[in-house]
Each structure stands twice: as structure tokens, then as C-alpha cells.
C-alpha positions as CSV (number, residue, x, y, z in Angstrom):
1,X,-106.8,162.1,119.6
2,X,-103.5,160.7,119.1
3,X,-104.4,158.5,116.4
4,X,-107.1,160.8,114.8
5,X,-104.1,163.2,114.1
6,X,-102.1,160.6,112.8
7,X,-104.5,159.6,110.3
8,X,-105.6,163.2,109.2
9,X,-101.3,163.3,109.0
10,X,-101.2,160.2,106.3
11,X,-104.2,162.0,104.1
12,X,-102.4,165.5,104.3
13,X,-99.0,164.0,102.7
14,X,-100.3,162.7,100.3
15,X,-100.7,166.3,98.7
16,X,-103.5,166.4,96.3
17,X,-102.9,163.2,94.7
18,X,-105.0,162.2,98.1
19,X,-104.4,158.4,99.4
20,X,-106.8,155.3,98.5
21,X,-107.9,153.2,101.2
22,X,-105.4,150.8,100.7
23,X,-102.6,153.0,100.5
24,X,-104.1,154.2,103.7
25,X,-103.8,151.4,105.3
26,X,-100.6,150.3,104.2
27,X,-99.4,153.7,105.4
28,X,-100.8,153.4,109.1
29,X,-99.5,150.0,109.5
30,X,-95.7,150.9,108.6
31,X,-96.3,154.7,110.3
32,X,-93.2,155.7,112.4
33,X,-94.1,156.3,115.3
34,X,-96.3,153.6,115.2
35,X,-100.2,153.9,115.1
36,X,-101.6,153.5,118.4
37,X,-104.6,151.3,117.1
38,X,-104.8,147.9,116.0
39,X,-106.4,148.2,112.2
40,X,-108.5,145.3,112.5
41,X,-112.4,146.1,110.7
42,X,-113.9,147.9,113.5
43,X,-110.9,150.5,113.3
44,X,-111.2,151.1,110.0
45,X,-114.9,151.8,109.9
46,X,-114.0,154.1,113.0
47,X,-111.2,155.7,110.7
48,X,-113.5,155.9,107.9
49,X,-116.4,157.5,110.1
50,X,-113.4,160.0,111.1
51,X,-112.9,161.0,107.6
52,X,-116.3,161.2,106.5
53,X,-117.0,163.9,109.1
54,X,-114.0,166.1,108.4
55,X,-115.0,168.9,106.4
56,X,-111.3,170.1,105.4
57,X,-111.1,166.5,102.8
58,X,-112.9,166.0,99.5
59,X,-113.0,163.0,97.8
60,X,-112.4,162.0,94.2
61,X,-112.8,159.0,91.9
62,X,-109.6,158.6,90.0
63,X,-109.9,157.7,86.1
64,X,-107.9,154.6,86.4
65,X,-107.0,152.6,89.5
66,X,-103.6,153.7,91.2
67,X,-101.4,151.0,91.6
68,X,-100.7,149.4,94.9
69,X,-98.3,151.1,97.1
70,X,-95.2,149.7,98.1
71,X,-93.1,150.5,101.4
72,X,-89.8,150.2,101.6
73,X,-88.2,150.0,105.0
74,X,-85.9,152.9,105.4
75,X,-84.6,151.5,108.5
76,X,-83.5,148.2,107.5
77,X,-80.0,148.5,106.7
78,X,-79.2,151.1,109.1
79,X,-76.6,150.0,111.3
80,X,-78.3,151.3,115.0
81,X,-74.5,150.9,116.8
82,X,-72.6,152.2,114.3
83,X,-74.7,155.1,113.2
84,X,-74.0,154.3,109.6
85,X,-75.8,152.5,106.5
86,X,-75.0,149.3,105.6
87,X,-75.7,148.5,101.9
88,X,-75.7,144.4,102.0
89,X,-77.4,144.6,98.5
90,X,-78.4,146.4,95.4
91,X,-81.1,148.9,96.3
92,X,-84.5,147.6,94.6
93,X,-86.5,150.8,93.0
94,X,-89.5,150.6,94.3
95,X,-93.0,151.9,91.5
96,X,-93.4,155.7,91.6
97,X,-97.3,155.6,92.1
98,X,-97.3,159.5,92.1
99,X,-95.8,160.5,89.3
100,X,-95.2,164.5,89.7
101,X,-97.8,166.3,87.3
102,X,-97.8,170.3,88.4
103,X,-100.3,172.0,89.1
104,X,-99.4,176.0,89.2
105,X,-102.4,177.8,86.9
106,X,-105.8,176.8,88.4
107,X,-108.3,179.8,88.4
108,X,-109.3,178.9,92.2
109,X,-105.0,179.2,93.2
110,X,-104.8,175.4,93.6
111,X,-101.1,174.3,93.4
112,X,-99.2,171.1,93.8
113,X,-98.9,167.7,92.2
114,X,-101.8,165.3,90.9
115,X,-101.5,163.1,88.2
116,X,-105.6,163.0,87.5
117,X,-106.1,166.9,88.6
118,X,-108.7,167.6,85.9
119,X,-109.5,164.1,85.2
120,X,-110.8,163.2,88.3
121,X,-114.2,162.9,89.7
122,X,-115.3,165.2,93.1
123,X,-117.9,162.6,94.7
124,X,-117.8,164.5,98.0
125,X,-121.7,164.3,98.3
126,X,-122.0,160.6,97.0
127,X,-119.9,160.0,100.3
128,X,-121.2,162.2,102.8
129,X,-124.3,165.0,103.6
130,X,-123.2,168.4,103.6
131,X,-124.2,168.1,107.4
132,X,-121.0,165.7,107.0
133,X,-123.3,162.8,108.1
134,X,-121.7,159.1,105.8
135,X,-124.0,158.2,102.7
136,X,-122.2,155.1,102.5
137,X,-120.2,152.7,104.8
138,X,-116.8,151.7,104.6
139,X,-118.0,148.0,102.8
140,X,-120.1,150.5,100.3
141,X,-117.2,152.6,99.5
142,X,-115.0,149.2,99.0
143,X,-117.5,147.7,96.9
144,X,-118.4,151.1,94.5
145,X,-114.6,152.2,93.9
């Protein structure tokens, strides 16, 4: 349960910009706490399974391909004895892949931030059954988007 939760946790912050598969991934693999499965292929296809079959996510084809997410490790100039940050070099800015694009007058009382709101494409039922059985397996989804 434990790591179901976590990844429901990565989606959900994400806001309604949502979270590629990539980003995803990146985002398990640096999560603090740490995610309590290795994310080798038959994980992911479990994870993927997992978010197929939750019927509180949608999922949308974005006009243009979001850039790849960076992490930058918040930890690693913080000095653990001393309770203080360090600064040992100029801080590198890091891509802002989600730009903040309000959302505050859609007719169904949708608000937040999403760059592609109205431009992108709800594929929801290329992905899954409304019984929320997959269309498509993790490869397909790779492959198509």
C-alpha cells in the first residue's frame, strides 16, 4: 500500500499540469522518503496497471512535448552537523517545466495551474474501459505518446 500511496502522492502534486511518465519516474526515484520499490520494468508496468485502474485520474495528450524534468538535490549542501547551508557554489537554476498559467473561470469550477488547460487532449478512454480495465500497455503508451 505503501508505495501505491506514494505514487498516487507524485500524480496529485503535480496539480493539473499532471506528470509524464518520465517525470514520474524521475520523481519516484529521487522521492524522500524513498520509494519502497525497485523501478525496474516489471514495477512500472505494475505502477502503470495501478494508474490505469484509478478512477480519480484522467489522462491528456499535451500539444507539445514537456521538457525533461530536472531534480535538484535540496539536501546536498546542507551541512547535517551544523544544521546550516553551505553554499560551496553559485546555485544553477534549474528549467521551470511548469510554467504557472491560471486557471480561475472554467464553467465546471476547475482551478489551478496548466500551461495546455484548453489545449490539451482528454484520452481517458484510448487508455482505459470505463470498467477501468487498460486498452493499452505501458510499451503501447510509450510508443503512441
Amino acid at each position: 500500500m505503501e508505495a501505491a500511496e506514494a505514487v498516487v502522492d507524485e500524480v496529485a502534486l503535480e496539480g493539473l499540469d499532471g506528470i509524464t511518465l518520465s517525470s514520474l519516474w524521475c520523481r519516484l526515484e529521487h522521492r524522500v522518503p524513498p520509494f519502497p520499490l525497485r523501478l525496474d520494468a516489471g514495477t512500472r508496468q505494475v505502477v502503470w496497471q495501478a494508474l490505469v485502474c484509478n478512477p480519480e485520474l484522467s489522462f491528456y495528450e499535451l500539444p507539445e512535448e514537456r521538457p525533461l524534468l530536472q531534480v535538484a538535490d535540496r539536501y546536498a549542501e546542507f551541512d547535517q552537523e551544523a544544521g546550516i547551508w553551505e553554499f560551496k557554489k553559485e546555485p544553477t537554476s534549474l528549467e521551470d517545466i511548469y510554467p504557472i498559467h491560471m486557471i480561475l473561470d472554467n464553467k465546471e469550477g476547475i482551478q489551478g495551474s496548466c500551461q495546455f488547460f484548453n489545449e490539451r487532449i482528454c484520452v481517458t478512454d484510448q487508455i482505459r474501459t470505463t470498467s477501468l480495465q487498460p486498452c493499452c500497455t505501458l510499451g503501447d503508451v510509450i510508443k503512441r505518446y
